[in-house]
C-alpha positions as CSV (number, residue, x, y, z in Angstrom):
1,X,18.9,11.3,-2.5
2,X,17.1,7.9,-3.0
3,X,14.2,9.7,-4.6
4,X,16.7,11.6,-6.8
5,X,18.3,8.3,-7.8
6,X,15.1,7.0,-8.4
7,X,13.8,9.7,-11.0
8,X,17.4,10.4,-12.9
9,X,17.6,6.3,-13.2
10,X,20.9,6.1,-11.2
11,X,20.2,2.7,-9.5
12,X,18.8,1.4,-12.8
13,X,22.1,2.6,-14.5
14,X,23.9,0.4,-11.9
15,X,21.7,-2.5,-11.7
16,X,24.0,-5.4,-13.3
17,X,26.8,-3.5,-13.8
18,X,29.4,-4.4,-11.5
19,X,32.0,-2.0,-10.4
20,X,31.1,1.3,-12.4
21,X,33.4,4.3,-12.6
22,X,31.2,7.8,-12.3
23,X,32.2,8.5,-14.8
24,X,30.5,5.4,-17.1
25,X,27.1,5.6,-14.6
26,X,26.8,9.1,-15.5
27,X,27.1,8.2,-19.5
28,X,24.0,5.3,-18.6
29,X,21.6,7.7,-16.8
30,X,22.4,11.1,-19.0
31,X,23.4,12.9,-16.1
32,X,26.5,15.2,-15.1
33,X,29.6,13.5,-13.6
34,X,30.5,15.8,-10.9
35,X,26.7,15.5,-10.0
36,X,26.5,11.9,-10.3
37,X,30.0,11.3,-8.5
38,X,28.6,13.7,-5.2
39,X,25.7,11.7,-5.0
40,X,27.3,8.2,-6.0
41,X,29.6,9.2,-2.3
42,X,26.3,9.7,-0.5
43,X,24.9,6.6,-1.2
44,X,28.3,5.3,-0.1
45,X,27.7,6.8,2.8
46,X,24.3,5.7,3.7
47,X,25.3,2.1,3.0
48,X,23.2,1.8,0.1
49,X,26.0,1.4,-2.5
50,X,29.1,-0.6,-2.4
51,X,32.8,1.1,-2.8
52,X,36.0,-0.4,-4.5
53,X,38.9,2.2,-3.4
54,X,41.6,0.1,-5.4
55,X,39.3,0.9,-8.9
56,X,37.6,4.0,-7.8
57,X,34.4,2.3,-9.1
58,X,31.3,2.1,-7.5
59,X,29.1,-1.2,-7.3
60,X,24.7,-1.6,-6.3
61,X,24.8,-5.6,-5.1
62,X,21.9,-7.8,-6.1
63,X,20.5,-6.9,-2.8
64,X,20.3,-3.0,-3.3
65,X,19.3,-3.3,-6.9
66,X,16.2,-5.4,-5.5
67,X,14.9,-2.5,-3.0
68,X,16.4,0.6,-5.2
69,X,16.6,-0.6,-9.2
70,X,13.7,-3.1,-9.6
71,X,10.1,-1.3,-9.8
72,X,8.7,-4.9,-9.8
73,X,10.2,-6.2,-7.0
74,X,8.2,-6.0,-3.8
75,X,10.7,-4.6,-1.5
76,X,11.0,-1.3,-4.2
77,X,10.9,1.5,-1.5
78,X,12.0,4.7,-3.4
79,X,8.4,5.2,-4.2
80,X,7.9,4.8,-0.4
81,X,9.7,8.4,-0.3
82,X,6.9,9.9,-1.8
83,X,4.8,9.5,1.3
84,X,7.8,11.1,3.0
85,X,8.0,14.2,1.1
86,X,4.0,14.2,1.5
87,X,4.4,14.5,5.3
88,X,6.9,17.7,4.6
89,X,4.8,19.2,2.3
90,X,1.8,18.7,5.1
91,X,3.6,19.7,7.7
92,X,1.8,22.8,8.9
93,X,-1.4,21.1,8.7
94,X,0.2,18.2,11.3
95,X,1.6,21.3,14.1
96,X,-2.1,22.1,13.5
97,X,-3.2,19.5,14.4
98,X,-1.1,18.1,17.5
99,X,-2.2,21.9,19.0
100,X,-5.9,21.5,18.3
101,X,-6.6,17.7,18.5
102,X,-8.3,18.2,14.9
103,X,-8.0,15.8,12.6
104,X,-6.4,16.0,9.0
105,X,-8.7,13.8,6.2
106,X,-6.9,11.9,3.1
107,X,-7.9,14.2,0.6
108,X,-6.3,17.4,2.0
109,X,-3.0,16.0,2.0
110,X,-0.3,17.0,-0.7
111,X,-1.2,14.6,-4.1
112,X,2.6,12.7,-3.9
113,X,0.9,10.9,-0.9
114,X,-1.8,9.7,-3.0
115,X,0.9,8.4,-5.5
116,X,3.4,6.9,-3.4
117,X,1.1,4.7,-1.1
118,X,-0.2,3.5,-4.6
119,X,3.3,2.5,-5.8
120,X,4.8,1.2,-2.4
121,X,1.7,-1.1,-2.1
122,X,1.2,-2.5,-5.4
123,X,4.8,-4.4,-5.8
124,X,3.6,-5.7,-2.1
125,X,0.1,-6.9,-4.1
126,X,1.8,-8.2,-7.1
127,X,3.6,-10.1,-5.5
128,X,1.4,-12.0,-2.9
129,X,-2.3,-10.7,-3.9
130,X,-3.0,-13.6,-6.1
131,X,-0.5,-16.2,-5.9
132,X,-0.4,-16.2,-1.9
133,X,-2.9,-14.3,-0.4
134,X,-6.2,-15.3,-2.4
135,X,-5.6,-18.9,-2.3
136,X,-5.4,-18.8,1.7
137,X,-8.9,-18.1,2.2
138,X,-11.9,-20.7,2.4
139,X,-13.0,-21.7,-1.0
140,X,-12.6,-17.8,-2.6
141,X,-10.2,-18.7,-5.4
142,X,-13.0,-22.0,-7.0
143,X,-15.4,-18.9,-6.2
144,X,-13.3,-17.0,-8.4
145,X,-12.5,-18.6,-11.0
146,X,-16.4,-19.4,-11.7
147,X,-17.1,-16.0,-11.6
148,X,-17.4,-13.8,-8.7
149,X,-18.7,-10.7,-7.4
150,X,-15.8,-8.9,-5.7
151,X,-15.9,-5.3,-4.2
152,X,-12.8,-3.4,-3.2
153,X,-13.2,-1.0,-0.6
154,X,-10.7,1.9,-0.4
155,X,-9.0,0.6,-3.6
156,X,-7.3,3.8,-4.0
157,X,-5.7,3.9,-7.3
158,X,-7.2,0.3,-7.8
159,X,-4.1,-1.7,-8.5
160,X,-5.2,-4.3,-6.2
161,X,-8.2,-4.5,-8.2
162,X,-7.1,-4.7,-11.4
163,X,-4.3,-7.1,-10.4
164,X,-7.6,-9.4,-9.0
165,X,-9.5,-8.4,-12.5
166,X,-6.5,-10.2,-15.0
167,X,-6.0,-13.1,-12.5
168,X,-9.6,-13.9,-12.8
169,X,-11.3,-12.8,-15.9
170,X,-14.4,-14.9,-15.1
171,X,-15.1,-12.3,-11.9
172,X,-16.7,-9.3,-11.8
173,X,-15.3,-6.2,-9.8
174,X,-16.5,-2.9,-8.0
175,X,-13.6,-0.5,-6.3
176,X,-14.6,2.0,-4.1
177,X,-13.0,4.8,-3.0
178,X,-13.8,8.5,-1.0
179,X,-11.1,10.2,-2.8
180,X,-12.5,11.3,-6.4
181,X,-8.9,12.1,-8.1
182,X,-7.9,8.8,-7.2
183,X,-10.6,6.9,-8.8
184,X,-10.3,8.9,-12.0
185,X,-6.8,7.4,-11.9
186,X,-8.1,3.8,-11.3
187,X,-10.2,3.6,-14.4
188,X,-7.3,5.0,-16.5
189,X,-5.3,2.1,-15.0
190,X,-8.4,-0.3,-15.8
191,X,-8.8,0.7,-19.0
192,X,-5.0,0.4,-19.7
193,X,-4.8,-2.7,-18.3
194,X,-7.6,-4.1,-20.7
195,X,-10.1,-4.9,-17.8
196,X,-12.7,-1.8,-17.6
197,X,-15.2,-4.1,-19.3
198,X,-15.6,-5.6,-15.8
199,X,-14.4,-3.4,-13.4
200,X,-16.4,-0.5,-12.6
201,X,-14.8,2.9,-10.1
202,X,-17.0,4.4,-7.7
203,X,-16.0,7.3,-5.5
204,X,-18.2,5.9,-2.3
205,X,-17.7,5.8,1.4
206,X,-16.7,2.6,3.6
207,X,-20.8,2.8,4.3
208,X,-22.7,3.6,1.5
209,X,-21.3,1.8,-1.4
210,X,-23.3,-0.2,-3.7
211,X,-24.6,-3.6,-2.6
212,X,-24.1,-6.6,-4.9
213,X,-24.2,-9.6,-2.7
214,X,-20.3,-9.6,-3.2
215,X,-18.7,-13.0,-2.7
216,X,-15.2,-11.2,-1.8
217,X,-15.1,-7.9,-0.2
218,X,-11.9,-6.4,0.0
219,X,-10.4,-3.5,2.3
220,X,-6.4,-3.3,1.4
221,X,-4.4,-1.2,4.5
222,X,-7.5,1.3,4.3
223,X,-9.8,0.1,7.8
224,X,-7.4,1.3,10.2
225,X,-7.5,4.7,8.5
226,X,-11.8,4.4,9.6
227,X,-12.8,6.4,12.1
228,X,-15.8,3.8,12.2
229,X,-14.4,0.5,11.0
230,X,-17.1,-1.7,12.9
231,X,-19.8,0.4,10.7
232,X,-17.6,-0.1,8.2
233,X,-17.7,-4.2,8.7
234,X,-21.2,-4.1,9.4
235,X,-22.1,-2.7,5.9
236,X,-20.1,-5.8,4.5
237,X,-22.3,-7.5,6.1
238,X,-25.1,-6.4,4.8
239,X,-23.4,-6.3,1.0
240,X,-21.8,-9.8,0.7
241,X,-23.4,-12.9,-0.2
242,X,-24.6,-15.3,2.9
243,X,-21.4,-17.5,2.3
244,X,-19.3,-14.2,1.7
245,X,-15.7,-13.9,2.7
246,X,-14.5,-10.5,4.1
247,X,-10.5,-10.1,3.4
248,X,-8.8,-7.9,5.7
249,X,-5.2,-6.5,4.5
250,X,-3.6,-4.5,7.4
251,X,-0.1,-3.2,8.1
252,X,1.8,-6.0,9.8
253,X,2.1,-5.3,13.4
254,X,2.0,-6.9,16.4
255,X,-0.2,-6.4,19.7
256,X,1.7,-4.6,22.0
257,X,4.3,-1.5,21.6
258,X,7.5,-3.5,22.4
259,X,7.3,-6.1,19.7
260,X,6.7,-3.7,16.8
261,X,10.1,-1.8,17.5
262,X,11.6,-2.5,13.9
263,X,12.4,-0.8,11.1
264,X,8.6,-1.6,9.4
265,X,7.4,-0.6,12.9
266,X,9.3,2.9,12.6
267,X,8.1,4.0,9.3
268,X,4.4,2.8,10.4
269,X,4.1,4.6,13.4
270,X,5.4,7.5,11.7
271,X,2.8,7.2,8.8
272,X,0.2,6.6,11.3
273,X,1.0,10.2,13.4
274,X,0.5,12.0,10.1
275,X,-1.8,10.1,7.8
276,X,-3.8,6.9,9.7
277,X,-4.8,8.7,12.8
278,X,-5.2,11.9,11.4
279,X,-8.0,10.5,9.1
280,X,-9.4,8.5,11.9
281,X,-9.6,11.8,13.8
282,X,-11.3,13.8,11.2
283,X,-14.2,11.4,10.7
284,X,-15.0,12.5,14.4
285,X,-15.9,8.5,14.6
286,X,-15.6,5.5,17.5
287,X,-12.3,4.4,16.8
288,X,-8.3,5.8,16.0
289,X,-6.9,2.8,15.3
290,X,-3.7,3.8,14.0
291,X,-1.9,1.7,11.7
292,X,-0.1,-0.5,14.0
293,X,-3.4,-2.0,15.5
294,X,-2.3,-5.6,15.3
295,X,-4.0,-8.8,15.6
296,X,-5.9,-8.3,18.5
297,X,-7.6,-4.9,17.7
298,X,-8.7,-5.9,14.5
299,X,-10.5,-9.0,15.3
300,X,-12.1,-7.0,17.7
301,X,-13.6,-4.6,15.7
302,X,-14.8,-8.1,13.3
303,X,-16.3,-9.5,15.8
304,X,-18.1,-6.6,17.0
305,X,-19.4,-6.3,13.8
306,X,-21.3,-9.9,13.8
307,X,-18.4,-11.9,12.0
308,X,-18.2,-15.1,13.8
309,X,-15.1,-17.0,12.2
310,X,-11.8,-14.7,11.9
311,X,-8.5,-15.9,11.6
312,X,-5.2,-14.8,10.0
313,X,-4.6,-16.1,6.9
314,X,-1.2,-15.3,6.2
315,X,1.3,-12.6,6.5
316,X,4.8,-10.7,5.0
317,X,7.0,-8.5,6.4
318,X,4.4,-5.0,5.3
319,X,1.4,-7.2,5.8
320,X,-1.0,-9.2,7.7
321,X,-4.0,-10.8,6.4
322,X,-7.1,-11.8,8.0
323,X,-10.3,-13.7,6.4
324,X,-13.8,-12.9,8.1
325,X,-16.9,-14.9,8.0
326,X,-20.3,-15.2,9.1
């Protein structure tokens, strides 16, 4: 229902609106009344929109429109569906897998997983990326805006990168990624974005990338999908500049099971049965993180690696974020 409201622009017919008959939300999205009103009672009934019996109208709040109507807004979820559907689509491949103990890598899963972990995570990064998270960590931002060398690892569909890219026009910026459709997609989104003069797409591995002597390397919810992330922060290592800064962006979780029972907590663990430890399982490598690993596993894994200064930098209610140094 959310994803169908999403697509036929129901929620965005609403958004503003006030007390709507079906009727009149059905005229704003193009859609078919008796359709609109069935799912209009549905949403009703999940709690997602608000009911007026006297007027027979129908009402989203500010607060709905911000997580249903507003693609900017960084508690949009509909996209967040998408991963959903993915895990449906997959499913075979998962009873497979809880059978055999195999694991399942990203690229074999069903292409709206690609898309909607793109989507739910950039409102996330357009919101914070810049004007929070960057400016937490030691001296990166003055780095920055002199011009910097910044690699992304696992950038995905590279929003994150581009986002860095127009903050910072100065910089200079690698992505990297395993998954070959989605960095075709990222330098369509570079060149769209008017940054592809310095941002260059790479399909590469967490361990063979190309070494720049980055100032900023970058791995956005990706290291806990690694089923070698202390080979994978060792390479940084060896590809950053001596006074490098290593920014970790992880799932917010905590360290132990009974502090992460939430509602963040239940999709998480559920994304991590299907998608995070799968991966981690098919690299046949050291570690199955998952991707509720928390504080305490991930400095581990950094300070295995040689980092000697790690500390959280900040966090929001999808995210924690951790700056690494030599």
């Amino acid at each position: 229902m959310v994803s169908l409201g999403d697509k036929l622009g129901l929620y965005r017919a609403m958004a503003g609106g006030g007390p709507l008959s079906s009727h009149e939300i059905a005229r704003r999205s193009g859609c078919s009344e008796r359709y609109v009103r069935e799912w209009l009672n549905s949403q009703v009934a999940g709690g997602y929109v608000a009911y007026h019996p006297a007027s027979v109208t129908y009402e989203l709040t500010p607060e709905q429109a911000a997580v249903l109507a507003d693609d900017t807004s960084p508690v949009f979820l509909p996209h967040a569906w998408q991963v959903v559907a993915s895990m449906w689509a997959d499913e075979p491949k998962t009873l497979n897998a809880f059978k055999t103990g195999e694991g399942v890598s990203w690229g074999e899963h069903s292409d709206r997983l690609f898309c909607g972990v793109a989507a739910f995570y950039r409102n996330c990064y357009s919101a914070s990326l810049v004007q929070e998270w960057l400016p937490t960590l030691s001296g990166v931002t003055a780095k920055l805006e002199k011009g910097a060398k910044v690699a992304d690892i696992g950038c995905g569909h590279g929003h994150s990168t581009v986002l860095m890219a127009k903050a910072y026009p100065e910089s200079r910026f690698w992505g990297f990624d395993g998954h070959k459709g989605s960095i075709e997609i990222a330098r369509r989104i570079a060149q769209e974005a008017g940054v592809a003069e310095r941002v260059s797409f790479e399909v590469a591995n967490a361990d063979e990338y190309a070494r720049h002597n980055y100032d900023l390397i970058c791995f956005f919810d990706c290291l806990h999908d690694m089923g070698r992330p202390v080979d994978a922060m060792r390479y940084a290592r060896t590809a950053m500049a001596e006074d490098g800064t290593v920014m970790l962006v992880e799932p917010y979780a905590r360290d132990r099971v009974e502090d992460n029972i939430n509602p963040v907590g239940r999709l998480y663990y559920a994304a991590s049965t299907t998608l995070c430890c799968a991966h981690a399982i098919s690299e046949n490598g050291t570690h199955v993180l998952g991707a509720q690993a928390g504080p305490g596993r991930l400095e581990s894994v950094l300070r295995s690696a040689g980092f000697g200064t790690v500390r959280q930098a900040a966090q929001t209610p999808f995210n924690l974020i951790i700056e690494a140094r030599l």
